[in-house]
N, C-alpha and C positions, 0 to 999 in steps of 0.2 A: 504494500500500500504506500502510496506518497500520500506527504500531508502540504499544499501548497499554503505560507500562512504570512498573510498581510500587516501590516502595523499593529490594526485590531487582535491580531489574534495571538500577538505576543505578548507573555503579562510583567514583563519588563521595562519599561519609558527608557531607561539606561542601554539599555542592550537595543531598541531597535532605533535610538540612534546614531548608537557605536556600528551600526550594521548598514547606514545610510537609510533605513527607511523613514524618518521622522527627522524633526531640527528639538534637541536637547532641549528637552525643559528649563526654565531659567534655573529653578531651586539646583540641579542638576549641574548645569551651566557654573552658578556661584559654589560649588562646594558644599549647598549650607543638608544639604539632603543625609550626607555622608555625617558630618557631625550631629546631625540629630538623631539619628540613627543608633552616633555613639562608634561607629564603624573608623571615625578616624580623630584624632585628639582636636584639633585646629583647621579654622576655614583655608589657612593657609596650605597645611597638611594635604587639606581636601583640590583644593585650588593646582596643585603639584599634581596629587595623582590626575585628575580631571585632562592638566595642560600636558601632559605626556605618553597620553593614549595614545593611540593610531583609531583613526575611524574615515567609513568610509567616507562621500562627500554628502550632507544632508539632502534628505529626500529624494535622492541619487537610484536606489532600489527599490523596485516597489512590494516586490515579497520575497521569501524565504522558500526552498523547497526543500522538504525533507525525504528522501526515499531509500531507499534498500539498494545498496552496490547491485545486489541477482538481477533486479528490473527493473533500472532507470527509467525514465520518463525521458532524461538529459542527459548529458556529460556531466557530472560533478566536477566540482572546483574545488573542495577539500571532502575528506574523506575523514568523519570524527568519530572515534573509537572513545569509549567509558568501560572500565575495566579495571581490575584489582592495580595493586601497584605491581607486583611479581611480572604481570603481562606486558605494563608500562615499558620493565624494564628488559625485554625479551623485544620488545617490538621499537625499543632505542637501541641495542643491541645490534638487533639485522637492517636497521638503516644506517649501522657505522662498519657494517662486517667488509663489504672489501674495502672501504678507507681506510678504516682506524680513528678517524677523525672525532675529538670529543664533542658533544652537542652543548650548545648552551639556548638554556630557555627561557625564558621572558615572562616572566608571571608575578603576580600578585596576591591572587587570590581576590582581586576586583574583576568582574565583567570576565568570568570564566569562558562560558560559551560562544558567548558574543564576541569578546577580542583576542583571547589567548588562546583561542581554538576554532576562530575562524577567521575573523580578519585580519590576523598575524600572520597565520599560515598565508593566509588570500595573498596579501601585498606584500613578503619576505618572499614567499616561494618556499618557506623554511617549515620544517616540524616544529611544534610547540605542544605543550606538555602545560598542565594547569590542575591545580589541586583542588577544583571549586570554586564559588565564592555562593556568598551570602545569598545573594535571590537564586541561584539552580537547588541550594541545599534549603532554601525555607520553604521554598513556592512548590515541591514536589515530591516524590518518597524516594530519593536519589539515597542509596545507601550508602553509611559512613564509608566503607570500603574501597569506592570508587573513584577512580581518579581521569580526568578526560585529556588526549590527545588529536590535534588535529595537525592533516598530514596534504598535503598538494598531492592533489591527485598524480601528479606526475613523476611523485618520489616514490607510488605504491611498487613498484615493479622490479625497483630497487631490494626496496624494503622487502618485500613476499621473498625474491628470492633469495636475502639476507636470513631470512627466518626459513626457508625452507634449507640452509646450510646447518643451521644453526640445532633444526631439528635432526638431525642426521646424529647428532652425538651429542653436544652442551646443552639440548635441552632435557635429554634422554637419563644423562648421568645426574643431571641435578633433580630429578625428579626420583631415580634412585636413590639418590645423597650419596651417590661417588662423586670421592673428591681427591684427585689427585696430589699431591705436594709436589710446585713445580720441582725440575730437576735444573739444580742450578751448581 
């Protein structure tokens, strides 16, 4: 099933205008939402995180679509995974397995869904990794457990077959709890 979903039908103000669907509410805008909230100590506080986001350009999108990789509707543009942290760390793994290269992620735990797992991905081209934040864990039964990653569609192929190396043995032994001592 795809879910196609309009400004209305997101129950975030914050998130769909980090997403380009709407122009920030002023409380929003000023900071003052965040410290009332209690979420951040000072308007100034508030004001930094607010002036440092990435978002798209306001009222730039007009909806959101959400669908199933098996049966697109469209091409996806990022690809968002929610999943223990074990798998987090298996699915950072096989997008580093022929580089090596260590990833660095961008997060807050402000505007989880919205920026640190889509719009970052969207406009870096990069993987980003996000612990939650406040409105995906109040407004929903999202368990403690879970953590979200969003990934450019164009890094999946990379990644899949990162992890389908990965499964051949390092995932197999650790699932065992073989654990070698390197030999040094």
């Amino acid at each position: 099933k795809q879910l196609l979903m309009p400004p209305s039908s997101h129950s975030c103000p914050d998130g769909t205008s980090i997403l380009g669907l709407t122009k920030i509410p002023p409380k929003l805008a000023s900071g003052d939402i965040y410290t009332k909230l209690g979420k951040l100590a000072s308007k100034e506080a508030a004001q930094t995180l607010v002036n440092s986001r990435s978002t798209l350009p306001e009222e730039s999108i007009r909806a959101t679509l959400v669908t199933p990789l098996d049966d697109p509707v469209m091409r996806a543009d990022i690809v968002v995974i929610m999943a223990p942290p074990e798998t987090m760390m298996w699915l950072s793994m096989a997008s580093t397995y022929f580089t090596g290269k260590r990833m660095n992620f961008q997060m807050g735990s402000y505007n989880a869904q919205c920026l640190e797992t889509t719009v970052y991905p969207y406009t870096t081209r990069e993987i980003n990794l996000s612990l939650g934040c406040y409105g995906c864990r109040a407004i929903s039964d999202l368990s403690d457990d879970l953590m979200f990653m969003g990934i450019p569609l164009a890094k999946m192929e990379q990644l899949t077959a990162g992890l389908t190396h990965l499964g051949r043995k390092a995932i197999p032994d650790v699932r065992s709890r073989t654990y070698l001592p390197p030999l040094i």
